[in-house]
C-alpha positions as CSV (number, residue, x, y, z in Angstrom):
1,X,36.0,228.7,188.2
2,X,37.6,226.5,185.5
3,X,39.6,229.0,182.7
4,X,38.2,229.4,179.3
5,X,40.5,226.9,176.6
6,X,41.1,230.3,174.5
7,X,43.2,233.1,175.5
8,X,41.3,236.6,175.9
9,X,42.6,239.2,173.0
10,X,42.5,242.9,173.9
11,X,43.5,244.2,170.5
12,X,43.9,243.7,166.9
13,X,47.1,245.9,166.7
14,X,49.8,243.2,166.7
15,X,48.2,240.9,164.5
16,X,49.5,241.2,160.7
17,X,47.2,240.9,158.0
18,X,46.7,238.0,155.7
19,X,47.3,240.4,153.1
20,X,50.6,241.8,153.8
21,X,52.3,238.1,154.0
22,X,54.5,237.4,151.4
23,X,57.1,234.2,151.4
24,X,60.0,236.9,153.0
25,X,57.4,237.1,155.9
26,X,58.8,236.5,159.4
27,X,57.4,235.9,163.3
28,X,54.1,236.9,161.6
29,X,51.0,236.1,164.3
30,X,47.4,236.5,161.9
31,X,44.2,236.5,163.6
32,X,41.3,234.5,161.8
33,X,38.1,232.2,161.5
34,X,38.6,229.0,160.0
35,X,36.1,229.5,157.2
36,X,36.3,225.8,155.7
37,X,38.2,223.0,156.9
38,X,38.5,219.9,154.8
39,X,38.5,216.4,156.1
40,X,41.9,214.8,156.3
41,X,42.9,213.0,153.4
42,X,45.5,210.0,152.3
43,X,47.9,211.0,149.1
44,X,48.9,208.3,146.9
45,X,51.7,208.0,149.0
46,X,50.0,206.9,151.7
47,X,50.6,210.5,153.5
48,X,48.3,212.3,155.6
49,X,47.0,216.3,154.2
50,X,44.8,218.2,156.2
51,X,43.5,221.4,154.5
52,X,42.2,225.0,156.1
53,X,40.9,228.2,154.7
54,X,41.4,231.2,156.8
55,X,40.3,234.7,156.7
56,X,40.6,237.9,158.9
57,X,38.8,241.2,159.7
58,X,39.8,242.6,156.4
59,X,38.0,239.8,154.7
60,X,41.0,238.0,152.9
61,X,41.6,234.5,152.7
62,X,44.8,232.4,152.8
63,X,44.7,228.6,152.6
64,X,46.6,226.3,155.4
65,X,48.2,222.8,155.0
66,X,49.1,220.1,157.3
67,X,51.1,217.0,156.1
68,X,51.2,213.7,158.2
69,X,52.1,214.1,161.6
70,X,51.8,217.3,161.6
71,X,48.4,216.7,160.3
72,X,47.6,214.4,162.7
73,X,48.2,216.5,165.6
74,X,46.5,219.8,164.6
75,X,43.5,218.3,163.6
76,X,41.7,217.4,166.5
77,X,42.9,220.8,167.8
78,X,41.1,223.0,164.9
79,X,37.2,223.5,164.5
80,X,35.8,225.2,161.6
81,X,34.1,228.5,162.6
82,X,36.1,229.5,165.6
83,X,39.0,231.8,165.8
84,X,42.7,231.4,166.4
85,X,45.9,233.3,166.7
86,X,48.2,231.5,163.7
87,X,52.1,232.0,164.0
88,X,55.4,230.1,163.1
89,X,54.3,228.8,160.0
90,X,56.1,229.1,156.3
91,X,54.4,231.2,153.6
92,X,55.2,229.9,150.3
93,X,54.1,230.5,146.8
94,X,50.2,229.2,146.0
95,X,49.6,226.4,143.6
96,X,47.1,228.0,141.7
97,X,46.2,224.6,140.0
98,X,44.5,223.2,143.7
99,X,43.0,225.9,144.7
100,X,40.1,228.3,144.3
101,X,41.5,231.5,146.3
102,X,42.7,234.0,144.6
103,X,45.6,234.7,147.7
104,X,49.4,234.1,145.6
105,X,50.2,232.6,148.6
106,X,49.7,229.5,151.2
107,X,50.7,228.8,154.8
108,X,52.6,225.2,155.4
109,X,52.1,224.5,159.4
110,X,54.1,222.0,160.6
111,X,55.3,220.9,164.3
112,X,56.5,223.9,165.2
113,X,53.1,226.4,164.6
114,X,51.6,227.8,166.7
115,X,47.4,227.8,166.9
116,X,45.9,229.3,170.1
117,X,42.1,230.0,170.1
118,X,41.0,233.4,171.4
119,X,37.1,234.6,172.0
120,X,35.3,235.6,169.2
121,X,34.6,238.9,169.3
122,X,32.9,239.0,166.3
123,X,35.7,241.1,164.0
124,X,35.9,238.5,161.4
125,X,32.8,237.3,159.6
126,X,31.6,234.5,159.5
127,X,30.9,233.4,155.6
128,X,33.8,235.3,153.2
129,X,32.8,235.1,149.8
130,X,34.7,234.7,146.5
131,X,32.1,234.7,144.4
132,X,33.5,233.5,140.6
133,X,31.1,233.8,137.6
134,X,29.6,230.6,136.1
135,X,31.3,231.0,132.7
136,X,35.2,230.9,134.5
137,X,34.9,227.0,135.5
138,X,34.6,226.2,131.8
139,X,38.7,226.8,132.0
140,X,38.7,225.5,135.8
141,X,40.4,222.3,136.6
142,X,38.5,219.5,137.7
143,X,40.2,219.7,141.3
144,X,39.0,222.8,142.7
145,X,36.5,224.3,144.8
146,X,34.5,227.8,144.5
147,X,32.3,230.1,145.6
148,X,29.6,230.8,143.1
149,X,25.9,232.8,143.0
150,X,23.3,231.9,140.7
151,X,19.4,232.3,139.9
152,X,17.9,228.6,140.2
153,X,16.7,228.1,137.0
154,X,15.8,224.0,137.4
155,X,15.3,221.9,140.5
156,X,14.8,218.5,140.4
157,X,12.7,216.1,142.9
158,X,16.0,214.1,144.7
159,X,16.6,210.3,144.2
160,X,18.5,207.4,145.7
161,X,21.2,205.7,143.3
162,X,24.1,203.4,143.8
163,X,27.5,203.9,143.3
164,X,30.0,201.7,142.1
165,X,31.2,201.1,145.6
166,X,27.8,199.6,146.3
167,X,27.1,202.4,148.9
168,X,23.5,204.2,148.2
169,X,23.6,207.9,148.1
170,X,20.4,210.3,147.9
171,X,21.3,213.5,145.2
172,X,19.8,216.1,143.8
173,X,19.8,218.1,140.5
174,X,19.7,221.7,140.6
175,X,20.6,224.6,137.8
176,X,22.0,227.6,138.4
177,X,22.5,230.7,136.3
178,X,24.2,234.0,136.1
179,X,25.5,237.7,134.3
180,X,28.0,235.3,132.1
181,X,24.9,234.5,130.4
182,X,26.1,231.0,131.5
183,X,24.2,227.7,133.5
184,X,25.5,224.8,134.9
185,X,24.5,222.0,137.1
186,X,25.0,221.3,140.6
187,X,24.3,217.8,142.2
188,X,23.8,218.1,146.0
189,X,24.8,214.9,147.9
190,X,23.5,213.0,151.2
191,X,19.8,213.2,152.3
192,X,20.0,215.7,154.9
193,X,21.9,218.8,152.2
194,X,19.0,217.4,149.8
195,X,16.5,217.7,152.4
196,X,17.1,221.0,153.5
197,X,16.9,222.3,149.9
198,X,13.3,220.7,149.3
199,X,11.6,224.2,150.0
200,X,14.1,225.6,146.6
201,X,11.9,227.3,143.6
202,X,13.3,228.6,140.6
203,X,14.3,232.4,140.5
204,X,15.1,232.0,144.1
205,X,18.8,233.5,144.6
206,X,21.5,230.8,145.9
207,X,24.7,231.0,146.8
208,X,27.2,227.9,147.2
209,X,30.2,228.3,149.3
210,X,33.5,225.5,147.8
211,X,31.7,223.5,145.5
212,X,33.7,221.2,143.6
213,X,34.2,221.3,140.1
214,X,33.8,218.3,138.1
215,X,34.7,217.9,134.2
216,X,31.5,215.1,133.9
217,X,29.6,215.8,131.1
218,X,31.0,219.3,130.2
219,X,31.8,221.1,133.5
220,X,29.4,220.5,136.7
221,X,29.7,221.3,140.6
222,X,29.0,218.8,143.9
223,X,28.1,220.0,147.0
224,X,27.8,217.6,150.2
225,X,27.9,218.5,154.0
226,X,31.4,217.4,154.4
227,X,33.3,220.7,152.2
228,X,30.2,222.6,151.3
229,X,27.7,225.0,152.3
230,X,24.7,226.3,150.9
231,X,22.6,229.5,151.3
232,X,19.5,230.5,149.5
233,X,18.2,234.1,149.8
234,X,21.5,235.0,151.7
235,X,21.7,239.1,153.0
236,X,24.8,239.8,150.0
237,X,25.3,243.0,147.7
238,X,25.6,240.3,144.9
239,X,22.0,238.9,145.2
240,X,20.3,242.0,144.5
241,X,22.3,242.9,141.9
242,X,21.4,239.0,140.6
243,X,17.9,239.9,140.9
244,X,17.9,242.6,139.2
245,X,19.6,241.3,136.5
246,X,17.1,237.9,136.6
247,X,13.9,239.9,136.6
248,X,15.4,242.3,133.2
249,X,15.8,238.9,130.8
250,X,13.2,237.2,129.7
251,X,12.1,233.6,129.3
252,X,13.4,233.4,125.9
253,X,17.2,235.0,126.9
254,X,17.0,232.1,129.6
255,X,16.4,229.9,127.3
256,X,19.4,230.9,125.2
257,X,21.9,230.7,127.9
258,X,25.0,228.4,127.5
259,X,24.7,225.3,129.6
260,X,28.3,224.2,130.7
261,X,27.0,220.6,131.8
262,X,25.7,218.1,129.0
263,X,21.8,217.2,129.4
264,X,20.7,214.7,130.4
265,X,21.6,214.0,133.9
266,X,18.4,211.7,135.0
267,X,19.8,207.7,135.9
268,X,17.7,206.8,132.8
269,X,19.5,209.7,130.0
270,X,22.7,209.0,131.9
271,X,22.7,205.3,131.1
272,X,21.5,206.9,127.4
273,X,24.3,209.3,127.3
274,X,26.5,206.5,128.0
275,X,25.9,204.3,124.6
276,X,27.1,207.8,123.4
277,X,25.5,210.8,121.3
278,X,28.1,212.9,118.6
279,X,27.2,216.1,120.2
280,X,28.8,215.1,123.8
281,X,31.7,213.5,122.0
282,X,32.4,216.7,120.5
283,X,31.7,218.5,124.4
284,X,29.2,220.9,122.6
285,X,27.5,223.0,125.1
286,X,23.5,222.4,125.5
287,X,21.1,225.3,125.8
288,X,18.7,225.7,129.0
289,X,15.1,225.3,128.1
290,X,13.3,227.2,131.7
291,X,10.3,228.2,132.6
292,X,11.0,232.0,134.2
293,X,9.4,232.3,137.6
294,X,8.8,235.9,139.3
295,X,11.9,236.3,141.8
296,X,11.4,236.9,145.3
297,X,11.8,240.8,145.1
């Protein structure tokens, strides 16, 4: 009988928690799920990064980087969603600037680290959520990802366009909404995200795991299959408490929340927006006209 390619793991005892490491850490060994892992990138320098988020059984996450070769190698070696021992790597300081955890610290892997898989035994979760509230991106830089939770408050029907590059790319427009008394948009990208989201009313509950923040038109978030992941109705303390706070406001206070993302967004108000209006050349924030739908208590 051919051996499994992970290593079997008995216990939890010798493996240090992600949030006990500090940068005077030594011959650490974590156990986690790679909860996200990023597609390998070229810097400006024409260098290779390769990006991971881990997390363990207590639920904290830590963020991983591979540079160049090092990049190179591990890659093909890691799958997001499976479980590995992680050792030999360097903690350093966290750049909070280019990234959305809130860990103070980073792992940098290079030649030397070791990454073994082991069975999953079903310790760590599978989705760990940071949830931020939609009025924090307004100070977020354009570069990072989050984890967010809103009440749909707008979806609209998706459409192909073209981009610059001449590629065609199918999106989708949806507003989201929460406790900060706050809304902003989200644009879903490719056909099959879009797709899957068809079946998406307003005042259902959905939550967005490392959506990007963009600074076009005000503040905005992009979700596609390649960093993202979306789940509407998901089994979370935070989407009752969303619900409950949805089905206590009226249409009116909807309709008084503070859009982060300048309207319009249609291909026909964008090329509108683009001959230029004084309020989005001041970046004034634009109010949510919605239409409240009963929530799926």
């Amino acid at each position: 009988m051919a051996t499994p390619s992970y290593i079997q793991d008995s216990s939890d005892n010798n493996y240090m928690p992600i949030k006990a490491m500090n940068t005077f850490t030594k011959d650490w060994i974590i156990k986690a799920r790679i909860s996200s892992k990023g597609e390998m990138k070229t810097t400006k320098k024409g260098g290779q990064l390769l990006k991971i988020e881990l997390v363990d059984s207590f639920g904290t996450k830590i963020e991983g980087t591979f540079f160049n070769d090092d990049a190179k190698h591990f890659d093909p070696l890691m799958q997001e969603d499976k479980v590995y021992l992680f050792s030999n790597g360097n903690v350093k300081m966290a750049n909070k600037r280019f990234t959305s955890l809130t860990n103070d610290f980073c792992i940098i892997f290079e030649k030397h680290a070791g990454i073994q898989e082991v069975k999953d035994d079903g310790s760590i979760a599978k989705q760990a959520f940071e949830f931020k509230k939609i009025a924090t991106i307004e100070e977020a830089v354009q570069i990072k990802s989050i984890d967010i939770m809103g009440v749909v408050c707008e979806v609209r029907e998706k459409e192909e366009i073209k981009l610059k590059s001449g590629v065609s790319k199918v999106r989708k427009y949806i507003t989201l909404a929460d406790q900060s008394m706050c809304s902003i948009s989200l644009t879903l990208w490719g056909n099959e995200m879009c797709t899957r989201m068809d079946g998406l009313r307003v005042g259902q509950i959905l939550a967005v795991k490392s959506a990007r923040i963009s600074d076009f038109g005000g503040k905005s978030l992009n979700a596609a299959d390649d960093h993202a992941s979306l789940f509407a109705e998901i089994d979370h303390p935070d989407t009752d408490k969303l619900r409950q706070w949805y089905n206590s406001h009226s249409t009116e206070d909807f309709n008084n929340l503070r859009c982060l993302t300048q309207k319009p967004q249609s291909r026909n108000d964008m090329m509108a927006a683009n001959m230029g209006s004084n309020d989005d050349k001041n970046g004034k924030s634009s109010n949510l006209n919605v239409s409240k739908s009963p929530s799926n208590s």
